[in-house]
TINU-229214 format. One record per atom (N, C-alpha, C): x negated, y, z negated; residue in one letter. Coordinates in steps of 0.05 Angstrom, whole numbers, plus 5000, padded with zeros to 4 digits. Atoms other than C-alpha are relative to their C-alpha. Layout:
# TINU-229214
XYZa ...
# end
This chain:
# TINU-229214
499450274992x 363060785624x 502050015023x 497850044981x 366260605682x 502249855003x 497150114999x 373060345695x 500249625001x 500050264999x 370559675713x 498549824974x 501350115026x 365859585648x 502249934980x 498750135025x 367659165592x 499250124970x 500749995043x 368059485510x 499049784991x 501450145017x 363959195469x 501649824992x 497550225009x 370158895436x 501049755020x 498850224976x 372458635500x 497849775010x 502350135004x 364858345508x 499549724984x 498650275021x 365957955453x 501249884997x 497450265000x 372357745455x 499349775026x 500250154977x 371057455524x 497149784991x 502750275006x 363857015488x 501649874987x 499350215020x 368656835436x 501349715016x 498650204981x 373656525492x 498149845018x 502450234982x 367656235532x 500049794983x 500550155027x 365355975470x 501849764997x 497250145008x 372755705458x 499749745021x 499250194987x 373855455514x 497449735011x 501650174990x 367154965533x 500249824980x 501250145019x 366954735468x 502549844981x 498250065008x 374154645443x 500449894963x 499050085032x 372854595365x 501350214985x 498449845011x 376454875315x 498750324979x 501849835018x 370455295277x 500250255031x 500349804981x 370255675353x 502550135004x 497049835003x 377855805354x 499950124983x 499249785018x 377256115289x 499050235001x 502249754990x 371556545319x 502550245024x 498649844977x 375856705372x 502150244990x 497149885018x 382256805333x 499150234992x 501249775010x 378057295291x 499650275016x 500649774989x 375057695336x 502850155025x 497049914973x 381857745388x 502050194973x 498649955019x 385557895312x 498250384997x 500349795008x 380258465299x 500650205025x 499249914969x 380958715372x 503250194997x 496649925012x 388858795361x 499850234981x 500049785010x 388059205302x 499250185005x 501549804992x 383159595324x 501250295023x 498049894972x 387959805383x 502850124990x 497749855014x 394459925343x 499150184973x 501049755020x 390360345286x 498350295020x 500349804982x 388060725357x 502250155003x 497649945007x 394960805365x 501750104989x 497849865028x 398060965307x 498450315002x 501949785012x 391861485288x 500250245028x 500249844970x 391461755367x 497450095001x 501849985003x 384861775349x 498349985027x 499949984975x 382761605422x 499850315017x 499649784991x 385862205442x 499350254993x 501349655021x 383162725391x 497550015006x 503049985000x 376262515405x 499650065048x 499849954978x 377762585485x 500550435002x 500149775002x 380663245467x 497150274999x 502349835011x 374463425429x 497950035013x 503049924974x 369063375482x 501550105020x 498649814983x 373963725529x 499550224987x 500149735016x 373864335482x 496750104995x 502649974997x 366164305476x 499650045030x 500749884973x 364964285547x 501050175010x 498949844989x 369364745565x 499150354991x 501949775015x 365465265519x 497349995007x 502649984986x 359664995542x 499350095026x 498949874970x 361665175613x 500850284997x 499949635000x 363165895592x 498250055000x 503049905006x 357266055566x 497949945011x 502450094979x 353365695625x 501150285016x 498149854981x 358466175669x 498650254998x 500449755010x 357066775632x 497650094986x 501949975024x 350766825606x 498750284988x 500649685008x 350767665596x 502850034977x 497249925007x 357767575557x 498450054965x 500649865025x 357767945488x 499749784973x 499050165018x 358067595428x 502749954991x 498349975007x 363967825413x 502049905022x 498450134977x 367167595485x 499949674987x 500750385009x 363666855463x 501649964981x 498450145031x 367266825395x 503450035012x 497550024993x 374167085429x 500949785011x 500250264979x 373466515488x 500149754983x 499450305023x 371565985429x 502750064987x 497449975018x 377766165391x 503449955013x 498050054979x 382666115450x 499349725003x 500450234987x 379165475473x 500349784975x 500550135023x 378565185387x 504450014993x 497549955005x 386865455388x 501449675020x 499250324979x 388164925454x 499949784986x 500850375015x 383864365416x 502549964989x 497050085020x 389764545360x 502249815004x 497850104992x 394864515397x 499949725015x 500450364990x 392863835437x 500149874981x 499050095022x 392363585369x 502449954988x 496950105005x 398863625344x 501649945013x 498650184987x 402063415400x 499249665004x 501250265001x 397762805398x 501849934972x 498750045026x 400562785326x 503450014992x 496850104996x 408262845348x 500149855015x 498350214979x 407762425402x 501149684989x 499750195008x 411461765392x 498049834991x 502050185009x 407761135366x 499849745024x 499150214984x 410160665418x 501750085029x 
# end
């Protein structure tokens, strides 16, 4: 996705506010409310969890093995499993720093 696309969430929130706003009843505000309310959570349980960031991690650590093994394609097995184990140690460690970093 590109920088200028809208999340799904954000998709929505923005029909709810259309919605809201043409129509001004109170059954569409609560639509709105709702969906802007699940939005919010959804963003501070990103937050809290760093969940975001573990799953960014995690396709970094895949590609970057996948990119060896495009690189290398005579390397031993035993080179491949060392390389994964250095590159599965990184994931680690990006992990727990995701998991000390503040919350806020």
């Amino acid at each position: 996705m590109s920088g200028s696309e809208m999340t799904n969430a954000q998709l929505l929130q923005q029909v709810a506010l259309l919605r809201w706003l043409t129509s001004d009843t109170p059954e569409d505000r609560r639509i709105l409310a709702a969906v802007t309310g699940v939005q919010v959570g959804r963003e501070l349980l990103n937050r809290i969890t760093g969940q975001d960031q573990v799953d960014t991690c995690k396709r970094e650590c895949i590609l970057s093995i996948s990119e060896f093994v495009r690189q290398n394609p005579g390397a031993s097995q035993d080179v491949i499993n060392s390389e994964v184990e250095k590159r599965v140690l990184l994931f680690a460690a990006q992990v727990k720093a995701v998991e000390a970093k503040p919350l806020f």
